[in-house]
C-alpha positions in Angstrom: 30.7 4.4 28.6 27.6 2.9 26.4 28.3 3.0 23.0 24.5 3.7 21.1 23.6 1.1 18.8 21.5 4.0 17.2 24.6 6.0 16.6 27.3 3.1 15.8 26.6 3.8 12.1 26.5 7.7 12.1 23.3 9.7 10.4 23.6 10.7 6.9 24.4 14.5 5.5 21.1 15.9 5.7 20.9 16.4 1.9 21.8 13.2 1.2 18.8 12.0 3.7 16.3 14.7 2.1 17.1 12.8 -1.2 16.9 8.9 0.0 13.4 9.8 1.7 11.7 11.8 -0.8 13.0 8.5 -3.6 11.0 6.4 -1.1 7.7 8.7 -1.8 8.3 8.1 -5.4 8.2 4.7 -4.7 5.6 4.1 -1.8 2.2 5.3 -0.7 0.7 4.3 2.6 -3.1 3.1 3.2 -4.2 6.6 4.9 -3.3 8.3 1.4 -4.9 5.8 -1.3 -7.9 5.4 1.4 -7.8 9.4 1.4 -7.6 9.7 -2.3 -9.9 7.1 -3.1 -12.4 8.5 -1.1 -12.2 12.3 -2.0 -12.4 10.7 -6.0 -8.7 12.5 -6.8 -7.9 9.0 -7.6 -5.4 8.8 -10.6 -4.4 4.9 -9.9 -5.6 1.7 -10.4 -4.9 -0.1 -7.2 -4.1 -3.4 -7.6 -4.6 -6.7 -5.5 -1.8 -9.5 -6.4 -2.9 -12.2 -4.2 -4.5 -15.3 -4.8 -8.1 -16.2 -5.3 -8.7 -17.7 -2.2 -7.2 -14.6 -0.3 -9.3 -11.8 -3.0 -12.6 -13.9 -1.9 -11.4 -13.7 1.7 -11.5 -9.7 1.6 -10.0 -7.4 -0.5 -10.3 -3.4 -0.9 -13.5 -2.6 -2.8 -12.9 -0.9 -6.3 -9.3 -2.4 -6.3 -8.5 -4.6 -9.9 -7.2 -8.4 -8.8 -4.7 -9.3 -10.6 -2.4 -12.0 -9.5 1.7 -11.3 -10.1 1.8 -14.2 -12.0 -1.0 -12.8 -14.4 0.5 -9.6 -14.8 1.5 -9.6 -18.4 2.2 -6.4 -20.9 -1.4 -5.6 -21.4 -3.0 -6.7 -18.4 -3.9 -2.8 -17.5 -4.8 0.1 -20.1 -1.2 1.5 -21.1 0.1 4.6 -18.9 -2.1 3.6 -16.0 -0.4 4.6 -13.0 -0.6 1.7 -10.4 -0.9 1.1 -6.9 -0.1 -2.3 -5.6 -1.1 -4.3 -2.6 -0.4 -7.9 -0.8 -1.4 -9.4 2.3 1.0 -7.5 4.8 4.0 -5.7 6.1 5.6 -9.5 6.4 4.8 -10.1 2.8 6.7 -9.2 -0.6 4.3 -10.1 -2.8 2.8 -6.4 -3.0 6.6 -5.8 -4.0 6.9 -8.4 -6.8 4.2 -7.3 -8.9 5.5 -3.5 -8.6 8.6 -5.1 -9.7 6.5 -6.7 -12.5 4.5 -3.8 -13.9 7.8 -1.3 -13.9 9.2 -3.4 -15.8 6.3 -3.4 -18.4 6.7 0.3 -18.0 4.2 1.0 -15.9 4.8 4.1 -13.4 4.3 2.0 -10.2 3.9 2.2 -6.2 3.1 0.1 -3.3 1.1 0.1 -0.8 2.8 0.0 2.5 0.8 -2.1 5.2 -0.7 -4.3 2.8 -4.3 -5.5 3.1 -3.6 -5.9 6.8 -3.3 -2.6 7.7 -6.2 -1.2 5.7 -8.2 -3.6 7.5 -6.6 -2.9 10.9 -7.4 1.2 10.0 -11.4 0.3 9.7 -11.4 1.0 5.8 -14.3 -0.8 3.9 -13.2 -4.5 3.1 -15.4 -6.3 0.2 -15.7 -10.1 0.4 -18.6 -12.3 -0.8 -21.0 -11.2 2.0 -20.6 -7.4 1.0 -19.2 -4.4 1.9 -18.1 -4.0 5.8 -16.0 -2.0 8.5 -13.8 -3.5 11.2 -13.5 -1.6 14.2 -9.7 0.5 14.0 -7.2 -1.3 15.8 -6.0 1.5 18.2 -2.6 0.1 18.1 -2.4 1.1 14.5 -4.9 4.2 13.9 -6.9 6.6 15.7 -10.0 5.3 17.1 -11.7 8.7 18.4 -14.7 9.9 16.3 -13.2 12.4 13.6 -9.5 11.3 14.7 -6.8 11.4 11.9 -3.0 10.7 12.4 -1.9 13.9 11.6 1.1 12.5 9.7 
């Protein structure tokens, strides 16, 4: 008989599940929902990019505050901003650092999961010293029919 690697560790009490996933919403947002709530104005964040200057220049979200983790200092924001952080990617922690950073400057804090990547790889509007422009959505990563959504 195969024993499941899934299974090997067993699933946890449902309640105890329902309360470990809805912490992570308290703690993460994804780029369909601050692309969403950008562009429907409900806002209520300032979204912030904590890379470098050579990577802001390269393309970053347009309307999104750069501010480097290493600049992030009690201050650096309007006090009782809610925040929305950002890095390059999935495969970075940088986006996770400067959460780490504002929360504890008291700032009520979330990051963005997917990063700068995945915004781009969606299509969103990317700003860079040329302008404004629109990649085409990866269709490994988002819908690519016209008026498409993921439904999640």
């Amino acid at each position: 008989m195969t024993v499941s690697k899934v299974l090997r560790t067993p699933p946890a009490d449902p309640a105890v599940a329902a309360a470990h996933f809805h912490r992570r919403f308290t703690f993460e947002a994804d780029v369909a929902d601050v692309h969403a709530d950008i562009e429907s104005g409900a806002g209520g964040f300032v979204l912030v990019d904590s890379r470098s200057a050579e990577a802001w220049a390269q393309g970053h979200i347009p309307g999104a505050v750069h501010l480097p983790t290493d600049d992030i200092v009690a201050g650096a924001l309007p006090a009782g901003s809610v925040v929305v952080t950002y890095c390059w990617g999935p495969g970075c922690n940088g986006a996770t650092r400067a959460a780490y950073a504002f929360a504890s400057l008291g700032y009520q804090v979330k990051e963005m999961l997917g990063g700068f990547e995945y915004w781009s790889r969606e299509g969103f509007a990317v700003e860079d010293v040329d302008g404004v422009r629109r990649g085409a959505p990866d269709p490994l990563t988002a819908p690519v029919a016209a008026g498409a959504v993921c439904g999640c």
